[in-house]
C-alpha positions in Angstrom: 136.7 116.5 99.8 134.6 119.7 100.1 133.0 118.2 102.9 131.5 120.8 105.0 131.8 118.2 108.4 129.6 117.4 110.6 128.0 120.2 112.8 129.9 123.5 112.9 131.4 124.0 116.8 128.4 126.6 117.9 125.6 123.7 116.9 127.1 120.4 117.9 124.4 117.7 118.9 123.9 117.6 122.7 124.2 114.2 122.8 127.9 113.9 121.5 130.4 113.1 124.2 132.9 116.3 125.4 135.8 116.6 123.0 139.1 116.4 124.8 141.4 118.8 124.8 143.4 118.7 121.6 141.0 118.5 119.7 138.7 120.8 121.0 141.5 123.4 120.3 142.4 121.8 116.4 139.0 121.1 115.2 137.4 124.0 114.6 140.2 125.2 112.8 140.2 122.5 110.6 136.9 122.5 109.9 136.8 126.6 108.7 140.1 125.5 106.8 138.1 122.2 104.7 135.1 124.6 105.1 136.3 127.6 103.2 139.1 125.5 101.3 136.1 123.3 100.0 134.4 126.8 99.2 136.6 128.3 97.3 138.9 125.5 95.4 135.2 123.2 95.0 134.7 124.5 91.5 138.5 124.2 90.4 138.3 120.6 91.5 134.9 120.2 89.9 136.1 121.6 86.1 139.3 119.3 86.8 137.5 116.2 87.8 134.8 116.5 84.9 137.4 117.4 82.6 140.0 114.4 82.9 137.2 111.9 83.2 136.3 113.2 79.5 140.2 112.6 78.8 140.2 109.2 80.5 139.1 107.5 77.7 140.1 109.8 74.4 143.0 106.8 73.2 140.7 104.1 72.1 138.3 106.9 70.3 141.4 108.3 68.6 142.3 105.3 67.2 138.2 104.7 66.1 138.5 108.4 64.7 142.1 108.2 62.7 142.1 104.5 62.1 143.1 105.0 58.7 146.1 107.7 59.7 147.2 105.2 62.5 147.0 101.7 60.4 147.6 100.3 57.5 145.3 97.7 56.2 147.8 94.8 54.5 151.5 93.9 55.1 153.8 93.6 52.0 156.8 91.1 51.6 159.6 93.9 52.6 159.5 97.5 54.4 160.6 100.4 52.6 163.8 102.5 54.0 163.0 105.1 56.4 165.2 107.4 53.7 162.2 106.6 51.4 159.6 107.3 54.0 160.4 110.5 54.9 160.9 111.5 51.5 157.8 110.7 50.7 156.2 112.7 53.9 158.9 115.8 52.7 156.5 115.8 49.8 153.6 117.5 52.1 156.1 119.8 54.2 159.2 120.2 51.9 160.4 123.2 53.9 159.6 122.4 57.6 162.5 121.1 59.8 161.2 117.3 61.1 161.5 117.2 65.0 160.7 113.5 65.1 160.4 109.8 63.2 158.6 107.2 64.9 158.4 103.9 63.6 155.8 101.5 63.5 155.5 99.8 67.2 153.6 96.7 65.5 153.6 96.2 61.9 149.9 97.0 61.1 150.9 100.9 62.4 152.4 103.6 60.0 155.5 105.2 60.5 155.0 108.9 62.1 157.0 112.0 60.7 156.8 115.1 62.9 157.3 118.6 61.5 157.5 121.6 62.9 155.1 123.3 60.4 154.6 127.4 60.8 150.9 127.1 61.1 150.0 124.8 64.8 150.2 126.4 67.3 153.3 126.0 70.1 154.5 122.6 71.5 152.4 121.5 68.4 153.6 119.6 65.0 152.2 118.6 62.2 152.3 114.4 62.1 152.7 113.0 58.3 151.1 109.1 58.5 153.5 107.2 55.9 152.7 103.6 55.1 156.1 101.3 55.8 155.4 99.3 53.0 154.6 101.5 50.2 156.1 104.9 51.2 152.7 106.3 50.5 150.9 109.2 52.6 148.1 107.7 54.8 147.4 111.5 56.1 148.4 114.0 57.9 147.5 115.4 62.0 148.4 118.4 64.1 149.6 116.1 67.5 150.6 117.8 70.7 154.0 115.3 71.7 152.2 111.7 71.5 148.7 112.5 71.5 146.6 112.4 68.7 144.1 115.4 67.9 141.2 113.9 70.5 143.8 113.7 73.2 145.3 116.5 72.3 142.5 118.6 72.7 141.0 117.4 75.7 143.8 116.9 77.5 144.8 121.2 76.5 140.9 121.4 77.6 141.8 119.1 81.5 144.8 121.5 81.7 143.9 125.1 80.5 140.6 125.0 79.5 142.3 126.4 76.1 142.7 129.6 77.8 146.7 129.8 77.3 148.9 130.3 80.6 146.1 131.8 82.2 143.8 128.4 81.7 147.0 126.5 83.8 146.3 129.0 87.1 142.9 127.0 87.5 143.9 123.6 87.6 147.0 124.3 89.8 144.8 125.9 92.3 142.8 122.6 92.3 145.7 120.5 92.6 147.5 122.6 95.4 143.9 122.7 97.5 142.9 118.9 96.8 145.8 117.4 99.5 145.0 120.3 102.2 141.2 119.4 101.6 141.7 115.2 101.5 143.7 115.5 104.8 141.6 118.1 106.5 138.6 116.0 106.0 140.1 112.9 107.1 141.5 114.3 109.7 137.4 115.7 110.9 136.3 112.6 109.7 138.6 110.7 112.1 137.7 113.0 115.0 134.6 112.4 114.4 134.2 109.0 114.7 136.5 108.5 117.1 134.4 110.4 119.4 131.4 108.4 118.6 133.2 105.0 120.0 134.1 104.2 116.1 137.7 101.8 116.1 140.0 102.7 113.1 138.1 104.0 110.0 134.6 103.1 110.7 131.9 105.3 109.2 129.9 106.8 112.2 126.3 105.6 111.9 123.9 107.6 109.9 121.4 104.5 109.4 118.6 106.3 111.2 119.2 109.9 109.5 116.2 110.8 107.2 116.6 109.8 103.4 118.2 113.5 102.2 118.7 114.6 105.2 122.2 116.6 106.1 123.3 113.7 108.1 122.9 111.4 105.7 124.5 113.2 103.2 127.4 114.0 105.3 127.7 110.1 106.0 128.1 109.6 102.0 130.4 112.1 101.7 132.8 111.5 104.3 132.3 107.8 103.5 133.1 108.2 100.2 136.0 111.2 100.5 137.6 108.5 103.2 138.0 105.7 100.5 139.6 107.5 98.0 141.9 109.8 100.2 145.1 107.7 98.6 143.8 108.4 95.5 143.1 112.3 95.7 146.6 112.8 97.5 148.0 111.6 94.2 146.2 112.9 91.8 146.9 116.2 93.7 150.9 115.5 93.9 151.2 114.2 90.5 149.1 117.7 89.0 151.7 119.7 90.9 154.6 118.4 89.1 153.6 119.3 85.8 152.3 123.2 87.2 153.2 126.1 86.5 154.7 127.1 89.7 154.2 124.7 91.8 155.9 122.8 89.3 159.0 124.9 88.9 159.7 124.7 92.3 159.9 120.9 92.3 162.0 120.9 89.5 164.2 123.5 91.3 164.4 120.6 94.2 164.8 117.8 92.2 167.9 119.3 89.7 169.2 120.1 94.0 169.5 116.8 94.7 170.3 114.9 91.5 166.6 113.3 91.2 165.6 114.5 88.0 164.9 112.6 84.6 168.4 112.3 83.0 169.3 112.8 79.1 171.9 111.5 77.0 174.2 114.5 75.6 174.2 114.9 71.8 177.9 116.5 71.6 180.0 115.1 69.0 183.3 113.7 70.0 185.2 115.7 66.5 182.7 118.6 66.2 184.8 120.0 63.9 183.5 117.9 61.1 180.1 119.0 60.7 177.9 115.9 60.3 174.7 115.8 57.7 171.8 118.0 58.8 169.4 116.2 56.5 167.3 113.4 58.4 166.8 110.9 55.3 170.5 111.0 55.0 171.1 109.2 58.1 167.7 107.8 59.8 168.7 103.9 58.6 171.8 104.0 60.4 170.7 105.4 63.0 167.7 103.2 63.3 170.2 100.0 63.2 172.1 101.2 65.3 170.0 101.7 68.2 168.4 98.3 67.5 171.8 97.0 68.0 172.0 99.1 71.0 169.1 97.0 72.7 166.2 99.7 72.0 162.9 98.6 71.2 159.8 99.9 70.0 158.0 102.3 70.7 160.0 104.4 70.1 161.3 108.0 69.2 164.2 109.3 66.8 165.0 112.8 67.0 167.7 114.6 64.4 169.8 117.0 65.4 168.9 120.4 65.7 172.1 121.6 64.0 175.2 119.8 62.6 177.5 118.8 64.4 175.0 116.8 66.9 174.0 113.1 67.4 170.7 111.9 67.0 168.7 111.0 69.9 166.8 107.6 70.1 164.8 107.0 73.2 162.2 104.5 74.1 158.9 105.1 75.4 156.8 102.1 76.8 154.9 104.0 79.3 152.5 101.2 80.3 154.0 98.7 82.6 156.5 97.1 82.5 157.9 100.3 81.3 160.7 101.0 78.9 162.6 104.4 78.9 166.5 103.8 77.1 168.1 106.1 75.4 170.7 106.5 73.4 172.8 109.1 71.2 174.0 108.0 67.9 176.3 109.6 65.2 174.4 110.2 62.2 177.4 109.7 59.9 179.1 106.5 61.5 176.0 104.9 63.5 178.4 104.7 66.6 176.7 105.1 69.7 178.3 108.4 71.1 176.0 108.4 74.8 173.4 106.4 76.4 171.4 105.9 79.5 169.1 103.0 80.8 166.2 103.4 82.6 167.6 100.8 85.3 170.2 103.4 86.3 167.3 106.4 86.7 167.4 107.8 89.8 164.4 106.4 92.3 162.4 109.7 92.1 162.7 110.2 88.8 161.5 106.2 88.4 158.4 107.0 90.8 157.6 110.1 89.3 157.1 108.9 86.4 155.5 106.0 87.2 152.8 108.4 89.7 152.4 110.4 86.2 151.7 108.1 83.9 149.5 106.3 86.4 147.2 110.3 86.8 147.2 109.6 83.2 145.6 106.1 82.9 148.7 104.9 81.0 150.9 102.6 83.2 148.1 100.1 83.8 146.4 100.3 80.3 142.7 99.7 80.7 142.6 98.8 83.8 144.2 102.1 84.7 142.1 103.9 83.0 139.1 102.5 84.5 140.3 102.8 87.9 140.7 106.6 87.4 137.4 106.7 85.8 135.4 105.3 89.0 138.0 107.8 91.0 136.9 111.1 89.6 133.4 110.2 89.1 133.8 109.2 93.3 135.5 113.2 93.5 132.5 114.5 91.5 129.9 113.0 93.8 131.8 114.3 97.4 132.2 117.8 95.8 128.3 117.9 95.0 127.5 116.3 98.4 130.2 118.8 100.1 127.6 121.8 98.4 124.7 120.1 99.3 125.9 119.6 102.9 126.4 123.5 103.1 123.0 124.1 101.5 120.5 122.4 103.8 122.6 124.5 107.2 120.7 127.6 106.0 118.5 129.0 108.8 114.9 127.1 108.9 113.1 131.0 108.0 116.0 131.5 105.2 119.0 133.1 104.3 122.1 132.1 103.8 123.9 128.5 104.7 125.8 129.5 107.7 129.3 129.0 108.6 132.2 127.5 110.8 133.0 130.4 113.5 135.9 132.8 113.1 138.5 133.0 115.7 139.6 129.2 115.4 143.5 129.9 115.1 143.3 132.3 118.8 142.2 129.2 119.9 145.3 127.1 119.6 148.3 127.6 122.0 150.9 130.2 120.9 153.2 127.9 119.7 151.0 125.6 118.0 149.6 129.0 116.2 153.3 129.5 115.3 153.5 126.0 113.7 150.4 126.6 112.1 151.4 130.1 110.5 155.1 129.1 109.9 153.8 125.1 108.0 151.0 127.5 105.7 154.0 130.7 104.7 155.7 127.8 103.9 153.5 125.7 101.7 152.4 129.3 100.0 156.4 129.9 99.4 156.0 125.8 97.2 152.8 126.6 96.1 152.4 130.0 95.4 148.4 129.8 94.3 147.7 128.3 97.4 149.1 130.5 99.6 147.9 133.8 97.6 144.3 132.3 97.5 144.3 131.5 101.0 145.4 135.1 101.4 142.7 136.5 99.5 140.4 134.8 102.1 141.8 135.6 104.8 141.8 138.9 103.8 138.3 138.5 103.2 136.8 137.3 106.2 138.9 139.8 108.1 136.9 142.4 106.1 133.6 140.5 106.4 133.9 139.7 110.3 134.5 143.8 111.1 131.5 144.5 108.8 129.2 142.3 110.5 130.9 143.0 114.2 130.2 146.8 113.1 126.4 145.9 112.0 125.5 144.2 115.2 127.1 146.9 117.5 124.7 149.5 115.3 122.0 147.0 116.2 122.6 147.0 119.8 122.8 150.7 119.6 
């Protein structure tokens, strides 16, 4: 929420009933935190929101847009071998090692051939389409993991905004200011009402407030920002994981205490004798035998990078109920050499990737998707309100919006300062763009307050 609340401490209405003393000392410290947070992190959020509600809806116009990649039009009496299927997709990249073979999930798809051709760019492969039932090339794609090109590119576009590593410091700033925000504008937003003679989470009653007036607007937006708090804390939590540095650190926690995803090892038992290295060799086998093994489609079967390795086959259902086995197979016997269910995942690693796939509109299928949909386009319309709601406090002859008066952490007890100082070093150590941004402000108001404290003593002079 960039929800600029309420009336700032030095213009409160005279009406409003004396704030006790807790929150007399907290609020207005909360309220130049959402202020300036809301000021500063507003346009991250903003590019983020509009940018995954573009990406919400990219898989059913990827499969419009490479129907004919993605399908095949008629079944025939009997599948060809995967040996003959990727021969036939070696035809297109004869010298590029293959980094994955997917086979059809449902029998009107193609099987998928990934290889890591020299000209996509990184974490890229080129995708070779081959019909199961004819071993003829459908087409080919440059796919980013899963995603087709559409998804590909907007979801690169929601994370970077194709700007490389430095595109990822933008929406890890928005995700590491969206939870402060959410809960600093509950928390005003409670006050607030609470002080009215509101019970629980009523909204404070703006019914006689002018049609586009600031009151009214501030009773959308906190309205509004209120409902969807759950929401924005985890789209903000689930962002972090996958950040740059945000995100290491949580993986740094995680591999601590045992919660991360685990992965079967692809060690041969006799490494000594090297097994094939050539995918068409072996695929069949290895297909059966992680059929055998329980494994169901969709899923992924991954060669080994060098001889001597198992295959990897792992499953990935990602909308509910999910499916995440895995298994590693020998390549020259078909026995399964290491496996791990998704029943025996570790509880974190379960919800995190549930909470993922869920910011992604996968685990729920459409319905998921459309609940995100109505979520960001809710996020859009408080961060315009927030900006509106600082627009109409500029002064009635002009100027500039004013803003929430400095000095709000002096007026806190020393040890709830402490706290304060000790809880925000500490969520700058986890989240290292939040806590150099907010340093950058605080830096800057600390220049701009002695500027203007030197401008009105030459005044008074």
């Amino acid at each position: 929420m960039v929800d600029q609340v309420s009336e700032a401490s030095d213009g409160r209405d005279a009406k409003e009933p004396p704030m006790p003393g807790v929150w007399a000392r907290w609020r207005p410290l909360l309220l130049r935190l959402h202020f300036y947070g809301g000021m500063l992190a507003g346009p991250f959020i903003l590019i983020a929101a509009v940018t995954g509600l573009l990406y919400t809806f990219t898989p059913q116009l990827d499969a419009i847009v490479f129907r004919h990649e993605v399908t095949v039009d008629g079944y025939e009496p009997q599948v060809r071998s995967l040996a003959d299927q990727i021969a036939a997709a070696r035809t297109v990249y004869p010298d590029a090692p293959i980094t994955s073979v997917k086979p059809p999930t449902v029998p009107s798809e193609t099987t998928q051939i990934a290889f890591a051709a020299p000209e996509v760019p990184q974490d890229y492969t080129r995708t070779v389409f081959v019909n199961p039932y004819t071993a003829h090339v459908q087409g080919t794609l440059t796919t980013y993991g899963q995603w087709l090109p559409i998804r590909a590119w907007f979801d690169e576009m929601h994370r970077t905004l194709h700007m490389g590593v430095i595109g990822r410091y933008y929406s890890e700033i928005a995700a590491s200011w969206l939870w402060v925000i959410a809960l600093g504008g509950l928390a005003l937003w409670i006050g607030h009402a609470r002080r009215r003679g509101a019970r629980g989470f009523v909204t404070p009653d703006r019914r006689g407030a002018p049609k586009g007036s600031r009151k009214r607007t501030l009773s959308w937006h906190g309205a509004v920002g209120v409902w969807i708090v759950i929401g924005l804390l985890g789209l903000s939590v689930t962002g972090l994981t996958w950040s740059r540095f945000t995100g290491d650190h949580v993986e740094q926690l995680r591999t601590q205490l045992s919660w991360t995803t685990p992965s079967v090892s692809t060690t041969l038992p006799d490494t000594d004798i090297g097994a094939s290295n050539d995918p068409a060799a072996a695929a069949d086998t290895v297909l059966r035998s992680a059929q055998a093994a329980g494994l169901q489609p969709p899923m992924w079967m991954k060669p080994p990078a060098s001889a001597g390795e198992a295959w990897q086959v792992y499953e990935r259902k990602r909308d509910f109920p999910t499916r995440f086995d895995a298994v590693a197979v020998d390549g020259r016997s078909g026995a399964i050499v290491d496996e791990i269910r998704f029943a025996d995942w570790p509880l974190i690693a379960k919800l995190t990737n549930w909470a993922i796939d869920t910011h992604m509109g996968l685990l729920f299928g459409f319905a998921n998707q459309i609940a995100l949909a109505l979520l960001v386009v809710c996020l859009i319309s408080v961060v315009v309100r927030g900006y509106a709601m600082w627009w109409k406090r500029r002064p009635i002859r002009g100027g500039w919006p004013t803003a929430p008066r400095r000095g709000a952490l002096l007026g806190l007890h020393p040890i709830e300062a402490v706290i304060v100082v000790a809880a925000l070093v500490g969520i700058g150590w986890l989240a290292p763009l939040f806590g150099a941004t907010l340093g950058l402000f605080v830096l800057g108001d600390v220049v701009a307050g002695e500027l203007s404290r030197r401008r009105r003593e030459q005044t008074a002079a």
